[in-house]
VOVEX-880409 format. One record per residue (C-alpha): residue number from 1; residue in three letters; x, z, y. Coordinates in Angstrom, 2 decimals. Layout:
# residues N
<rec><vodo>NUM</vodo><torvo>ALA</torvo><X>X</X><Z>Z</Z><Y>Y</Y></rec>
...
***
This chain:
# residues 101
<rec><vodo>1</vodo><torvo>UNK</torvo><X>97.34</X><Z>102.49</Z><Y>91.01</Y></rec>
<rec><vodo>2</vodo><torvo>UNK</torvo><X>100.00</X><Z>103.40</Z><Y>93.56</Y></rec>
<rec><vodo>3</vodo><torvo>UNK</torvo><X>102.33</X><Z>101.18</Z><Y>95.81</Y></rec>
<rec><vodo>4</vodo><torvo>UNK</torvo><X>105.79</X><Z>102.11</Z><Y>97.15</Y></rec>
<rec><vodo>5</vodo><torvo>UNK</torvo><X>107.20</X><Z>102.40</Z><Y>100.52</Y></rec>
<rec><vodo>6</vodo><torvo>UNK</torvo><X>110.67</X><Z>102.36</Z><Y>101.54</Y></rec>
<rec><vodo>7</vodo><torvo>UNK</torvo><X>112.61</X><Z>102.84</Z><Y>105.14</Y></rec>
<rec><vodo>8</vodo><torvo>UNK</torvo><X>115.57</X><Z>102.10</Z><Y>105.43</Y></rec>
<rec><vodo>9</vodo><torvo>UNK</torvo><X>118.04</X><Z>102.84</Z><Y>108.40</Y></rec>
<rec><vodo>10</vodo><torvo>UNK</torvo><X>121.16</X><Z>100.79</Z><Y>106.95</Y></rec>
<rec><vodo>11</vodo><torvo>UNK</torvo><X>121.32</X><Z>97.54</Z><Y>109.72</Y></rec>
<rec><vodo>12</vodo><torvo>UNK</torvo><X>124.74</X><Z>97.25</Z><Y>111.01</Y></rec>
<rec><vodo>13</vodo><torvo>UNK</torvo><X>123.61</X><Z>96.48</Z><Y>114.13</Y></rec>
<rec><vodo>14</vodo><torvo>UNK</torvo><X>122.62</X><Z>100.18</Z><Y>114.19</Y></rec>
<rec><vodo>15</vodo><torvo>UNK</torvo><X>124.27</X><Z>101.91</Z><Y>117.30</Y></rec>
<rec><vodo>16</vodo><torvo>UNK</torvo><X>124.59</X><Z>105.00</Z><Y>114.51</Y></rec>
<rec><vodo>17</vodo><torvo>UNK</torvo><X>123.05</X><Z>107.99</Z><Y>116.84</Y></rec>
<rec><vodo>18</vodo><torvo>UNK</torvo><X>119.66</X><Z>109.37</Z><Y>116.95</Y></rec>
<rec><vodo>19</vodo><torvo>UNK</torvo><X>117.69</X><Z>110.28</Z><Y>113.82</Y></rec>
<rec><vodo>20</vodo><torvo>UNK</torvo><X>114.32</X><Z>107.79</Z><Y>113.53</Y></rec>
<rec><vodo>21</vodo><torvo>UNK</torvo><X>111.14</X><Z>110.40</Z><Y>112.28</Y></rec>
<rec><vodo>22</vodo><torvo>UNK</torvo><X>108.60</X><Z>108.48</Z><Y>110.33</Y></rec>
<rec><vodo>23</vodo><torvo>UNK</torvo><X>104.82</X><Z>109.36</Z><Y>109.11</Y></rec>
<rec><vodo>24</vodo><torvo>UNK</torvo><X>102.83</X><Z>108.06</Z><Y>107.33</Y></rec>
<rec><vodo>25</vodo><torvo>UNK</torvo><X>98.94</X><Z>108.69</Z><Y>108.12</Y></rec>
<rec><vodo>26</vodo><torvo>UNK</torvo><X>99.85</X><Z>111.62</Z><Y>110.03</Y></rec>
<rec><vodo>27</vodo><torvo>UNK</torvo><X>102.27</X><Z>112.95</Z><Y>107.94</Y></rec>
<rec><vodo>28</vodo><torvo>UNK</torvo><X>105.39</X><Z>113.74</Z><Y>107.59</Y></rec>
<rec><vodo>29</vodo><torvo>UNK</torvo><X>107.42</X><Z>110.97</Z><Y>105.64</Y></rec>
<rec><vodo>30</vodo><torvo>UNK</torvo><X>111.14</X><Z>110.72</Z><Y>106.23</Y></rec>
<rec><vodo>31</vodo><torvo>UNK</torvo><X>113.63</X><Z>111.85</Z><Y>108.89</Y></rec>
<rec><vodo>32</vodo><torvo>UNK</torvo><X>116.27</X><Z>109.01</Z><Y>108.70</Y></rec>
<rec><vodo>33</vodo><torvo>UNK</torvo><X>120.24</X><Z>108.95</Z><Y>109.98</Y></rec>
<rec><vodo>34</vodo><torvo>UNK</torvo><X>122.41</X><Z>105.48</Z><Y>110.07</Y></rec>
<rec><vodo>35</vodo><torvo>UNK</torvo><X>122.59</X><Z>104.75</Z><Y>106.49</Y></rec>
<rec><vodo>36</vodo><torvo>UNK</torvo><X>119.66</X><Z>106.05</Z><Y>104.78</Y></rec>
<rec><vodo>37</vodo><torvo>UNK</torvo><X>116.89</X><Z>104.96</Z><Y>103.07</Y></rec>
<rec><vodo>38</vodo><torvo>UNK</torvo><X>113.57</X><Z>106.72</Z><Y>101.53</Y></rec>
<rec><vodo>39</vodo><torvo>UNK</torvo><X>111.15</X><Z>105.39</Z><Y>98.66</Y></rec>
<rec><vodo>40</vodo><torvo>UNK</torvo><X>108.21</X><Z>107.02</Z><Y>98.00</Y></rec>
<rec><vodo>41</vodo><torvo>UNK</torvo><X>104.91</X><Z>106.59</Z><Y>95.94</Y></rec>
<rec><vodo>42</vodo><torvo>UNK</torvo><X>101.51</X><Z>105.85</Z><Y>97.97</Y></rec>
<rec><vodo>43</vodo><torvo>UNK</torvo><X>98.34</X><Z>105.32</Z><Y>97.84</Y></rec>
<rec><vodo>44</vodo><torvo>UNK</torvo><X>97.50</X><Z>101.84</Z><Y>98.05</Y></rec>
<rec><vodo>45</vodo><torvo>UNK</torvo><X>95.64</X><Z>100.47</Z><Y>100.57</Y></rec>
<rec><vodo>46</vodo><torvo>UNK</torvo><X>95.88</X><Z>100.58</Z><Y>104.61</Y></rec>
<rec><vodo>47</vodo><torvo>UNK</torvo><X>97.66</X><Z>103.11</Z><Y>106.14</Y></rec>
<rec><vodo>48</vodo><torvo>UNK</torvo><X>99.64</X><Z>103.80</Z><Y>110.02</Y></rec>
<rec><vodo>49</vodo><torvo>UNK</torvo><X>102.79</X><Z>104.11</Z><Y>110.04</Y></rec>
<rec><vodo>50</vodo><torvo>UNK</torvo><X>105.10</X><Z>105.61</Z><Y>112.98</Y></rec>
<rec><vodo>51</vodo><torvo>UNK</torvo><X>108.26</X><Z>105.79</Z><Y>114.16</Y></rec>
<rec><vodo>52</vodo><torvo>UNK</torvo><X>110.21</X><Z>107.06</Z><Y>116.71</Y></rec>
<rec><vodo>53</vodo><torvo>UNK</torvo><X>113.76</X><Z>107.99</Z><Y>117.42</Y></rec>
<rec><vodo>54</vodo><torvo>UNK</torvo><X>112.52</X><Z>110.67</Z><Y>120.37</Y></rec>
<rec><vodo>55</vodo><torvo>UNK</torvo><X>112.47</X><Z>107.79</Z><Y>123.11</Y></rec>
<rec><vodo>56</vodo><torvo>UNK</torvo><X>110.60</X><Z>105.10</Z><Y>121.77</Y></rec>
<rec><vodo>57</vodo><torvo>UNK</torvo><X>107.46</X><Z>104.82</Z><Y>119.17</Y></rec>
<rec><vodo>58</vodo><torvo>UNK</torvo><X>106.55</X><Z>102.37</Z><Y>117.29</Y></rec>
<rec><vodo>59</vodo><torvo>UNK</torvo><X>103.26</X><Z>102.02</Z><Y>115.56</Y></rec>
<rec><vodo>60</vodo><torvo>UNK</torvo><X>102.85</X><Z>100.03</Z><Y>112.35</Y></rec>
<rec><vodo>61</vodo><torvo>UNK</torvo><X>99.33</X><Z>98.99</Z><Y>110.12</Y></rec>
<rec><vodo>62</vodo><torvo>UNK</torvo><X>100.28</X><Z>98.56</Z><Y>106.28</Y></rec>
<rec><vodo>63</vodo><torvo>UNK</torvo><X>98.25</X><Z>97.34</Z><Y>104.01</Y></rec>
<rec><vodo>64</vodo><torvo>UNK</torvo><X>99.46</X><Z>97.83</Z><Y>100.46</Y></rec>
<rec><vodo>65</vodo><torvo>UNK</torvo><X>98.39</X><Z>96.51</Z><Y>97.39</Y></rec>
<rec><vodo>66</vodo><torvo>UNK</torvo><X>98.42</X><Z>98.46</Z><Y>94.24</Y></rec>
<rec><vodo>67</vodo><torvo>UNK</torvo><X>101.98</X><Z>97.70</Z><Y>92.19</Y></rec>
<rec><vodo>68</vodo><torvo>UNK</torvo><X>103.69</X><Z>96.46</Z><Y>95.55</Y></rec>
<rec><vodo>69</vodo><torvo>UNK</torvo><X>106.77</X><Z>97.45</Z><Y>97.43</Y></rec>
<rec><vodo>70</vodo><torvo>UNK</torvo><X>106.42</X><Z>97.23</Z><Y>101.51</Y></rec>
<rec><vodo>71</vodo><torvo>UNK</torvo><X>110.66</X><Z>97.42</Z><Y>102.72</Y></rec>
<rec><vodo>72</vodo><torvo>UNK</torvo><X>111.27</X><Z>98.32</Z><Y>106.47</Y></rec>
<rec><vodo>73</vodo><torvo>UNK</torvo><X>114.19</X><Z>97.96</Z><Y>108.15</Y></rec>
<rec><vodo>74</vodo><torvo>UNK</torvo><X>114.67</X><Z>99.92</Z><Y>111.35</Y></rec>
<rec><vodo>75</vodo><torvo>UNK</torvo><X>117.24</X><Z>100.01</Z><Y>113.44</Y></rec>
<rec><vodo>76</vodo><torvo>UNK</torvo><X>118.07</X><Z>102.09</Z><Y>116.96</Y></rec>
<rec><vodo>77</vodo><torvo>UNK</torvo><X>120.36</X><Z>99.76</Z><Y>119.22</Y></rec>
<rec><vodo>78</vodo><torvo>UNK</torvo><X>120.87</X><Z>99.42</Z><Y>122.65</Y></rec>
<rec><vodo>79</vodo><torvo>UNK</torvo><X>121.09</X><Z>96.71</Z><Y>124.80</Y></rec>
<rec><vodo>80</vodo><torvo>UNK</torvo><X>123.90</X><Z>94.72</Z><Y>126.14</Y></rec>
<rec><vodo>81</vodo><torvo>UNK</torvo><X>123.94</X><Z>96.77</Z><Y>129.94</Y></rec>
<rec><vodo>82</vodo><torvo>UNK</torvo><X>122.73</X><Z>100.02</Z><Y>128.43</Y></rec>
<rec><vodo>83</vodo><torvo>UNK</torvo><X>125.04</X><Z>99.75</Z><Y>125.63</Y></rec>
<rec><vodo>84</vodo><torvo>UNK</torvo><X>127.97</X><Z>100.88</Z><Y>127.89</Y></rec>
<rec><vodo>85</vodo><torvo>UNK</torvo><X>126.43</X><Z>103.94</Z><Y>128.54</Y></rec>
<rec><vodo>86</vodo><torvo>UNK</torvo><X>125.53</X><Z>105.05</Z><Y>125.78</Y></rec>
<rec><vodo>87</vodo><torvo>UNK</torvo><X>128.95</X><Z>104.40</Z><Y>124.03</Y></rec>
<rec><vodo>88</vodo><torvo>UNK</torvo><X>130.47</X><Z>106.66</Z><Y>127.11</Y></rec>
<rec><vodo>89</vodo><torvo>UNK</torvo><X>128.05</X><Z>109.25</Z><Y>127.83</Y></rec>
<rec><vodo>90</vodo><torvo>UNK</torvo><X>126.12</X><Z>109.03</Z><Y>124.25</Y></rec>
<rec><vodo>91</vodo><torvo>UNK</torvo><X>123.14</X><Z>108.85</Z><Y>126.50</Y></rec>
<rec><vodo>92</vodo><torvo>UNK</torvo><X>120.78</X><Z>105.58</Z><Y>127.73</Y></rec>
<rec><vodo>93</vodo><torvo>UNK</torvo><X>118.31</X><Z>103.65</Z><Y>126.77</Y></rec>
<rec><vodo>94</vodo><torvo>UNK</torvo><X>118.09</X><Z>102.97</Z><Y>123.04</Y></rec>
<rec><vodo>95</vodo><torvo>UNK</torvo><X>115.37</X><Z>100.77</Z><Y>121.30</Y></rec>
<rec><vodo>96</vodo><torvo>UNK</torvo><X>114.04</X><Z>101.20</Z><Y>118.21</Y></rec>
<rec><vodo>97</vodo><torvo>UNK</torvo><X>113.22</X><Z>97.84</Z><Y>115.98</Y></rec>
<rec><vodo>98</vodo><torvo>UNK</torvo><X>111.07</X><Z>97.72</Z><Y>112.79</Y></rec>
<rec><vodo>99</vodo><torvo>UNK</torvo><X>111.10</X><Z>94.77</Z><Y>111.01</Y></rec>
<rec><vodo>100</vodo><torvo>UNK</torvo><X>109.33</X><Z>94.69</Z><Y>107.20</Y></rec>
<rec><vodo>101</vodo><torvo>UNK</torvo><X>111.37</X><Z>93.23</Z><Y>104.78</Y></rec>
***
């Protein structure tokens, strides 16, 4: 029996720039932009997932059980002193946060 996973990029604390690329055991899963989210069927059991906006990665064990549905939120944002920049240049540092749901 299959699980689901969904990622969803819809926080409003989202800065709104960058896309966040996410696999799933090595593979390609879901290239998201502010607002999106992605469901998909997997196999259950334990599987790596990672993220990353092109700055920062983020690294993530799942283990799913078969009939459940694992939600992530993620979310690029910046920091109070970087957040200047990047709302004048569109440049700076920008973290990416994962949080399961």
């Amino acid at each position: 029996m299959n699980a689901a996973l969904t990622i969803a990029r819809q926080s409003p604390d989202d800065i709104g720039i960058r896309q966040v690329f996410a696999t799933l055991d090595g593979e390609p899963f879901a290239v998201l932009v502010n607002g999106e989210a992605v469901t998909k069927d997997v196999p259950a059991g334990e599987h790596r997932m990672r993220l990353h906006n092109t700055l920062v990665w983020k690294n993530v064990a799942i283990d799913l059980k078969p009939g459940e549905h694992a939600r992530f939120l993620v979310t690029n944002r910046a920091g109070w002193g970087p957040y200047a920049l990047v709302a004048t240049l569109g440049v700076g540092p920008i973290y990416l946060k994962v949080e399961r749901r």
